[in-house]
C-alpha positions as CSV (number, residue, x, y, z in Angstrom):
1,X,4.7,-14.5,80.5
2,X,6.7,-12.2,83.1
3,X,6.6,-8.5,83.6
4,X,7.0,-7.2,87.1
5,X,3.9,-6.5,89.0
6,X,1.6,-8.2,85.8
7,X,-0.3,-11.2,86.1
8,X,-1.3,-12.3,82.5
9,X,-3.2,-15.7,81.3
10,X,-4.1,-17.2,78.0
11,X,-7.1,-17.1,77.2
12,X,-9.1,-20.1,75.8
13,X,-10.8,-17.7,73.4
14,X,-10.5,-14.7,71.2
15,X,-9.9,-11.4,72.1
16,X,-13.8,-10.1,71.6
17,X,-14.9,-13.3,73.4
18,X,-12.6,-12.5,76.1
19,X,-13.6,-9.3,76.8
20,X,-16.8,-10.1,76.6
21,X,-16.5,-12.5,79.7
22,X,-14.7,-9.9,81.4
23,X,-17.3,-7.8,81.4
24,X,-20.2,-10.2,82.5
25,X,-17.4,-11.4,85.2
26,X,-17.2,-8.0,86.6
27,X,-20.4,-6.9,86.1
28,X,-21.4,-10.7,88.2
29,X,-19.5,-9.7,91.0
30,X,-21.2,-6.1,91.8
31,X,-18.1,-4.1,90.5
32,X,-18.8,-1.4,88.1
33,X,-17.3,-0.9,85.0
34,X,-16.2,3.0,84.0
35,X,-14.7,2.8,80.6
36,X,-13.8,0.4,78.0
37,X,-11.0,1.8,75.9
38,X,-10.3,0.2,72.2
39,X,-6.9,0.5,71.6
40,X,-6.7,-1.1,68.2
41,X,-9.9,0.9,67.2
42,X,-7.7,4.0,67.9
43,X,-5.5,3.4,66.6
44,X,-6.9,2.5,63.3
45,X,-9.1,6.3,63.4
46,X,-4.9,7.5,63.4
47,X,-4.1,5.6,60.2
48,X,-2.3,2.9,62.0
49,X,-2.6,-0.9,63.0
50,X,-2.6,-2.6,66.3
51,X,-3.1,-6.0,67.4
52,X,-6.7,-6.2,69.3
53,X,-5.6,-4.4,72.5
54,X,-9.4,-3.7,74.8
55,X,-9.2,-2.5,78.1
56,X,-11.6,-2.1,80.4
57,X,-11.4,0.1,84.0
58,X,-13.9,-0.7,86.6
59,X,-14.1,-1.4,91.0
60,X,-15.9,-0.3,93.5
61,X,-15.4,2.7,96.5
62,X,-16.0,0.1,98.9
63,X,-13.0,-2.0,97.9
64,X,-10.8,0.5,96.4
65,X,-11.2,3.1,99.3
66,X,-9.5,0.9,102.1
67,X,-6.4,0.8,100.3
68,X,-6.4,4.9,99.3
69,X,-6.7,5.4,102.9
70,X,-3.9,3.6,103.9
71,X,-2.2,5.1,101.1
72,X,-3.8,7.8,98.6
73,X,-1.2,7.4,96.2
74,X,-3.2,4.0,95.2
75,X,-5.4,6.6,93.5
76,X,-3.2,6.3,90.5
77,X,-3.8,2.4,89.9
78,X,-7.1,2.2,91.3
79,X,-10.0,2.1,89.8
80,X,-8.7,-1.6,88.5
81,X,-7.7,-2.1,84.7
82,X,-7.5,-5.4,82.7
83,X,-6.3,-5.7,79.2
84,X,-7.4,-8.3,76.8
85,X,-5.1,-8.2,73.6
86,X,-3.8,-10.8,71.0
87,X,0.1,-11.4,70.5
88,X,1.9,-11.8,67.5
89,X,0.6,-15.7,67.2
90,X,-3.0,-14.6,67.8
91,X,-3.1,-16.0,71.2
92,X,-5.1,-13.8,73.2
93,X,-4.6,-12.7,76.8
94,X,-6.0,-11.3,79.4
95,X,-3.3,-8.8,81.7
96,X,-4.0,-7.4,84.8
97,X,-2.0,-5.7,87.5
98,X,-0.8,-7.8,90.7
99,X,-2.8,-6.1,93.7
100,X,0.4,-7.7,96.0
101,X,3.0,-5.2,94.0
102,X,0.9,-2.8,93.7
103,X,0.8,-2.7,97.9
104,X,4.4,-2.8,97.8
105,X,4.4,0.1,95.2
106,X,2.6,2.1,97.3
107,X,4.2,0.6,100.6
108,X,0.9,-0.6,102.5
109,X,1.5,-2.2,105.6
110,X,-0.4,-3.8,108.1
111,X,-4.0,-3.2,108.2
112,X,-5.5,-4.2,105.2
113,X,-4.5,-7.6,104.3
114,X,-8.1,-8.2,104.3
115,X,-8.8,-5.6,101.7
116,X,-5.9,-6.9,99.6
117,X,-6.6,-10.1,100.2
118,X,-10.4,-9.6,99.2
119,X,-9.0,-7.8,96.0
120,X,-6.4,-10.5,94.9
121,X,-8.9,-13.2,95.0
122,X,-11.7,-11.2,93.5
123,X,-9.3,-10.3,90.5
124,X,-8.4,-13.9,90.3
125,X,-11.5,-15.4,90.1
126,X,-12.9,-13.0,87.5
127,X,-9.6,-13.3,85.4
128,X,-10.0,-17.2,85.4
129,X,-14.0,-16.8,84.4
130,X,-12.7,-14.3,81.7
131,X,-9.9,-16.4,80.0
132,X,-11.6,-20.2,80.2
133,X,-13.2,-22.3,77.9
């Protein structure tokens, strides 16, 4: 699955599993999480249906800040969001943005591959903790 700038796996289990992995991934790794936002629940307090759709925001200053100083406009993607929803065939995934086009989005240059690179494998690591077996 393909949309610019979104990384998305599949997810060995269901979409409250999944989430709930996330969470204890994030949490694991000294990252705080802000909000978790039901979608599907929302949508169902309006009268209408939605596919399990959870998403949760969460970071840290320390790695976020880096990359708002070399370009504040990261401020609008950061702090970090994941979504854990379920597709049409009930195969649950678990999306998250790609912190490489988000640097090119907000054209950051030299100076904080570190940062970024500290970010892309942090994101990675929890994502693959989140969606395995």
């Amino acid at each position: 699955m393909s949309t610019d700038g979104l990384i998305s796996l599949r997810s060995a289990s269901g979409p409250q599993d999944t989430h709930a992995r996330l969470e204890d991934a994030i949490k694991a790794r000294g990252l705080t999480v802000f909000a978790r936002i039901d979608h599907a629940q929302a949508a169902a307090d309006a009268g209408l249906t939605l596919r399990p759709t959870l998403l949760i925001i969460f970071g840290n200053a320390r790695g976020g800040t880096p990359l708002m100083q070399a370009a504040q406009t990261m401020g609008i993607d950061l702090p970090l969001k994941a979504l854990v929803w379920e597709d049409a065939t009930q195969v649950t995934w678990l999306s998250y943005n790609d912190p490489q086009w988000l640097a090119a989005r907000h054209g950051l240059g030299a100076g904080v591959e570190g940062p970024l690179n500290a970010l892309t494998g942090a994101l990675a690591a929890i994502a693959a903790q989140a969606t395995s077996g």
